[in-house]
N, C-alpha and C positions, 0 to 999 in steps of 0.2 A: 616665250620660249623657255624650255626647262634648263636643258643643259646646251646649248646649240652653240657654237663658236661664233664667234664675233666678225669675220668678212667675206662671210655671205650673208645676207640679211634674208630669209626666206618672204618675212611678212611682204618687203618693201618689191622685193619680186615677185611675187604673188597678185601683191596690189594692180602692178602692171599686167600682168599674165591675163586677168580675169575680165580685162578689158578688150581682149581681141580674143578670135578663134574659138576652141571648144570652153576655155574657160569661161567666154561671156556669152555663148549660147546653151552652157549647164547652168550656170550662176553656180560654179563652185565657190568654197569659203575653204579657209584657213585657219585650221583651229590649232595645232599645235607644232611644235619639232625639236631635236634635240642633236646632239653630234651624228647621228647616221639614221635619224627617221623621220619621218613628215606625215602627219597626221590631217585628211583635206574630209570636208562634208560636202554631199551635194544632196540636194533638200528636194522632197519629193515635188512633181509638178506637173500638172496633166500635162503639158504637151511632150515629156520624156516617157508618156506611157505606152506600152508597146501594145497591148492588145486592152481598146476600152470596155471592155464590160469586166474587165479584173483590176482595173487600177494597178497594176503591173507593170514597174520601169522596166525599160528596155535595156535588153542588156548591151547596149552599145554604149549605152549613158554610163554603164558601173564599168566596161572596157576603159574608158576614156578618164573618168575617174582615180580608176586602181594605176592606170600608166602613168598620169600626170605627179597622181603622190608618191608613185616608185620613180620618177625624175627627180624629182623635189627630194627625197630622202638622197641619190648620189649627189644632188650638189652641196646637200648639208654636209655632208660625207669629206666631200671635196674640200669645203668650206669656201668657194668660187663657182661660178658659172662658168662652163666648158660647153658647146655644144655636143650634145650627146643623141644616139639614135639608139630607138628599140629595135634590136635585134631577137628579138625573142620574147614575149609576151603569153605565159598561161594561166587561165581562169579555170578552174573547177566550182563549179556553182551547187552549191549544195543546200538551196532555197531562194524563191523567188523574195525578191524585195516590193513590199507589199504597199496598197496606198496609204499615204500622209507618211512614209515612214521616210527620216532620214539616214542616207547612210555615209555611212562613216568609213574612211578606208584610212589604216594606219599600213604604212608601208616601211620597210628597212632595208639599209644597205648592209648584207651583209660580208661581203667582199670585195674590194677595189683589190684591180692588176691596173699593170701601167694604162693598158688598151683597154680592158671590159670591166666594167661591175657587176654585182648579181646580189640582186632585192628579191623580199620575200613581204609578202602582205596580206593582210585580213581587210574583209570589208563585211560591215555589220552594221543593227538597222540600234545603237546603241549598248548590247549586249555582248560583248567578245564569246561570250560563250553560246553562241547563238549565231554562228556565223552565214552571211549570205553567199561569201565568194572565196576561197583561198588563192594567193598569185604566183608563182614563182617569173623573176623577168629577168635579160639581161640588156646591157645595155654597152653600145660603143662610144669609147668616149674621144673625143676629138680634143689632143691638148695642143 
């Protein structure tokens, strides 16, 4: 962790996350985070591929993806876990994510209110400048 506040621990939730639900049926990973972003990869794999004869993830796999790092970015935020729900979730897809490619979704919180937050993120196959998916989301926070 670069600059990330000290009690939330992203890794040690993550750790846990990645064992149930969408986290252990993507095999996401946890690569980075800092006070208001969380950085998550999920690693190309045929059975996320949406149409076989293009090796082409599906985009439910990079949906789930881009939500999960734009959660992760308000709890860093937060610096605590709150349960929290997406209320609003947008993808603009501006290229398919292609086979063997991992992608990479960096997400941030750029605004906390008492009730809502609102993240913004990139998702790319390594190349920020090369983008697969742009997000905007928002999110209800239950304190």
């Amino acid at each position: 962790m670069s600059d990330a506040k000290r009690g939330f621990d992203p890794v040690a939730f993550f750790e846990l996350a990645r064992r149930v639900g969408h986290g252990r049926a993507l095999g996401l990973q946890f690569r980075d985070s800092g006070s208001d972003w969380a950085e998550l990869a999920l690693p190309w794999r045929q059975e996320l591929v949406g149409v076989p004869e293009s090796g082409i993830l599906a985009s439910g796999a990079i949906v789930s993806l881009i939500d999960t790092a734009s959660g992760t970015s308000v709890w860093v935020s937060l610096d605590k876990f709150v349960p929290i729900v997406t209320v609003d979730l947008r993808l603009d897809y501006l290229r398919p994510a292609v086979k063997d490619e991992t992608i990479i979704a960096r997400c941030e919180c750029v605004k906390l209110t008492r009730r809502i937050a609102f993240v913004r993120g990139i998702a790319h196959g390594g190349d920020e400048k090369r983008p697969i998916a742009l997000s905007a989301a928002t999110f209800m926070l239950n304190r």
